[in-house]
N, C-alpha and C positions, 0 to 999 in steps of 0.2 A: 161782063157787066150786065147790069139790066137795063130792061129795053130803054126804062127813060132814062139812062144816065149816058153823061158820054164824057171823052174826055178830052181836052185841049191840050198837047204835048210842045214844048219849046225844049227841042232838041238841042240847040246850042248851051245852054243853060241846063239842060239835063234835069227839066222837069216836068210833071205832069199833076196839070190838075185832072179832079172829076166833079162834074156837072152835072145837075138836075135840070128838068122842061123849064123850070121858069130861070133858070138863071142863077140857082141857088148852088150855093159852091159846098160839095161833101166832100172833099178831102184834096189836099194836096199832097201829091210823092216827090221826092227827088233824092238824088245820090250826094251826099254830103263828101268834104272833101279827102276822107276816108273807103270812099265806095261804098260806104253803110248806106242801105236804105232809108230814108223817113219817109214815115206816114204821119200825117195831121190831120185827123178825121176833124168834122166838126164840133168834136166836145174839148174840152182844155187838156188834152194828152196831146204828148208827140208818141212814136211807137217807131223804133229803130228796129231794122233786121239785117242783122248780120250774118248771112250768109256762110262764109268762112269759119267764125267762130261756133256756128250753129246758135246764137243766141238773139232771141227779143227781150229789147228795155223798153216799158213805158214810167215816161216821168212826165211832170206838169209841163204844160207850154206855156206858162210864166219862165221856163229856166230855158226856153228858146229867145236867140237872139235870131233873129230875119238876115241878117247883115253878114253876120258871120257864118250862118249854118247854110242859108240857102242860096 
């Protein structure tokens, strides 16, 4: 990562955000309950990686629920 970013990890939850100097939040990761990656930059995508399939899906983060995915 870069120098100004950093990131706050909550292991139990199996998530990590990334952080900017003032507090400014650039993306969140965590493992969905699939093992698939997501990524939530800060623009309106989410960005799945799967790993195993070898495949990335980006779709709208309007079609993310918080409750369910993460």
């Amino acid at each position: 990562m870069d120098d100004e970013l950093y990131a706050v990890i909550d292991e139990k939850a199996r998530k990590m955000v990334v952080m900017g100097d003032f507090i400014e939040l650039t993306a969140v990761l965590w493992l969905d309950q699939k093992n698939i990656l997501q990524l939530k930059p800060t623009w309106d995508c989410v960005i799945s990686i799967d790993d195993a399939a070898k495949q990335i899906t980006i779709r709208s983060a309007e079609s993310l629920s918080i409750k369910e995915e993460c």
